[in-house]
C-alpha positions as CSV (number, residue, x, y, z in Angstrom):
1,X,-39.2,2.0,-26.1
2,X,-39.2,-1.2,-28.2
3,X,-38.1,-2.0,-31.8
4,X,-41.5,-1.8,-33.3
5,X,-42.2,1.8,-31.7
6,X,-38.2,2.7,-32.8
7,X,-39.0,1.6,-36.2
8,X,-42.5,3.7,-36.2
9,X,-40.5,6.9,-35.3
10,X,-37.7,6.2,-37.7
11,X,-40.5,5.9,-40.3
12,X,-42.6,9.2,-39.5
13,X,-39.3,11.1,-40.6
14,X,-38.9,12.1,-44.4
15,X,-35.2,12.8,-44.7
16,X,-32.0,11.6,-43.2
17,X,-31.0,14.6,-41.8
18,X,-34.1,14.9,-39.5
19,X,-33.5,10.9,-39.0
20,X,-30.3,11.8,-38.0
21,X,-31.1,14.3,-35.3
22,X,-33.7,11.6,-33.9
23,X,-30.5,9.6,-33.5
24,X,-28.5,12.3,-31.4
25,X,-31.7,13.4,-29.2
26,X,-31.7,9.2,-28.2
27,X,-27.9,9.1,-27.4
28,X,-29.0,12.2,-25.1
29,X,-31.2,9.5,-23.1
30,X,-28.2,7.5,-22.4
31,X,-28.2,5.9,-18.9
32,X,-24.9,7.1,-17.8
33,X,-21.6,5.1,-17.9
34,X,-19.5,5.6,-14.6
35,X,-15.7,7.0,-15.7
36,X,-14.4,4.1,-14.3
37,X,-15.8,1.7,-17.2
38,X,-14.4,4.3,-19.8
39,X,-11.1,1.9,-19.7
40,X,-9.8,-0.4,-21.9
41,X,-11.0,-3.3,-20.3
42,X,-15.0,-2.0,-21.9
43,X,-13.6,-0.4,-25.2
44,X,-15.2,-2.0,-28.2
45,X,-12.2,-2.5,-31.0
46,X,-13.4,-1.5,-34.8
47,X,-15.0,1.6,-33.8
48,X,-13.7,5.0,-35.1
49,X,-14.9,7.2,-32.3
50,X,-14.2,5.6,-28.5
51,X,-17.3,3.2,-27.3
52,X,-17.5,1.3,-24.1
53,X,-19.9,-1.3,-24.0
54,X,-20.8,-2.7,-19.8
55,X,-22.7,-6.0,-19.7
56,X,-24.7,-6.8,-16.4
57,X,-25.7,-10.0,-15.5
58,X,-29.0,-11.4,-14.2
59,X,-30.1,-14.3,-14.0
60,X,-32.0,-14.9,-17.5
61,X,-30.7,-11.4,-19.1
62,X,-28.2,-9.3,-19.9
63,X,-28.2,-5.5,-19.5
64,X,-26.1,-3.2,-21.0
65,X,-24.5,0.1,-20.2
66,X,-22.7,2.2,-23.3
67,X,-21.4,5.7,-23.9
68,X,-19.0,6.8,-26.6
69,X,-17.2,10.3,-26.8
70,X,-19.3,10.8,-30.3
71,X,-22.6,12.4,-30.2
72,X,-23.6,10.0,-33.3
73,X,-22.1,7.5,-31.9
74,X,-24.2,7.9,-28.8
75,X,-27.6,7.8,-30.7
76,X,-26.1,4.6,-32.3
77,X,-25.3,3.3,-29.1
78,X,-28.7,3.9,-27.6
79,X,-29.8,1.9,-30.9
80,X,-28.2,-1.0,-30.1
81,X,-29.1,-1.0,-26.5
82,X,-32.7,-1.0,-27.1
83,X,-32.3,-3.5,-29.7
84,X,-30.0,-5.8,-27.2
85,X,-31.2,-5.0,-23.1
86,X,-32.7,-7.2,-20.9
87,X,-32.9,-10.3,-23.3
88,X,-31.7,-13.6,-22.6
89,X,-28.4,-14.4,-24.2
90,X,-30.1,-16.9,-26.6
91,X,-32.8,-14.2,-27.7
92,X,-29.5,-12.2,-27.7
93,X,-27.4,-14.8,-30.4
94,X,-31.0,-15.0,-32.3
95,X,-31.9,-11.6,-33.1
96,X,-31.8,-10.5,-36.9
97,X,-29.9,-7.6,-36.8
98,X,-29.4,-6.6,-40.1
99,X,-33.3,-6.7,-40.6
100,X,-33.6,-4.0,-38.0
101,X,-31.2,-1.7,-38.9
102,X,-32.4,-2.0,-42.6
103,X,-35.6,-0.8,-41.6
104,X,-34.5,1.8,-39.9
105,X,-32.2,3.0,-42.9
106,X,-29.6,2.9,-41.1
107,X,-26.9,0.2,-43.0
108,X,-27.8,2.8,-46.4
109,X,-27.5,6.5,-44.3
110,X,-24.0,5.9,-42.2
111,X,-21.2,6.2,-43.2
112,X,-18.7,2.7,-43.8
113,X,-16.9,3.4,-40.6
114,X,-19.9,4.1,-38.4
115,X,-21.8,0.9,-39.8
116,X,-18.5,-1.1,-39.4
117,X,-18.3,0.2,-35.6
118,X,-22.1,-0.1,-35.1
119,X,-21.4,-3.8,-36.7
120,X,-18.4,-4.3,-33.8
121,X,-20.4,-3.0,-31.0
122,X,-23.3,-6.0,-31.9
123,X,-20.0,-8.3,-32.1
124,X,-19.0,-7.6,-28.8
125,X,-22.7,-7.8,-27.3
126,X,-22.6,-11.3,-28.8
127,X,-19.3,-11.7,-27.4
128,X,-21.0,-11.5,-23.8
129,X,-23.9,-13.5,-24.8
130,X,-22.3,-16.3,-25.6
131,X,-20.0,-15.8,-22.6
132,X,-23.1,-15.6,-20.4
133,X,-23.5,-18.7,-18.3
């Protein structure tokens, strides 16, 4: 799924509450995280719940692996991924974010600590983007 088909199905929901199940049902999709990346080494710092964020390399993209032990969290995290995977890490440093997650309705509808963690897990991405050789 890409951004514009994420933002349609955020928009064909009335209410936050069915908006938020939508978010838990994606974290459910989730390409699994090996328990050996569930370290400290992947941990994203700022989050409230525990997140690990995995870059792979390729040769003109990044791909990402995430998991969190937060249901929420893992919808969020599955947010982010599609937002992020499989771009270059200059598409990476230039996406627009906060435009994205406003449409959704997410920055109004989370609470300050999930936005501030959803906000460090797009740190971190950027982090390995600009790492990325």
């Amino acid at each position: 799924m890409n951004i514009d088909e994420l933002i349609e199905n955020f928009a064909f929901f009335d209410s936050w509450e069915e908006k938020y199940q939508y978010v838990i049902d994606l974290g459910r999709h989730l390409e699994p995280l090996a328990a050996e990346y569930k370290c400290d080494e992947w941990k994203v710092r700022g989050c409230q719940s525990q997140v690990w964020l995995v870059p792979t390399f390729k040769p003109h993209s990044i791909h990402f692996y995430g998991d969190s032990d937060a249901i929420l969290v893992k919808g969020i995290i599955a947010i982010v991924l599609m937002i992020y995977n499989d771009k270059s890490p200059e598409e990476i440093k230039n996406v627009d974010v906060q435009e994205i997650f406003a449409k959704l309705g997410l920055e109004e509808n989370l609470t300050p600590s999930r936005r501030n963690g959803m906000m460090s897990m797009v740190e971190k991405i950027k982090q390995y983007a600009t790492g990325a050789k």
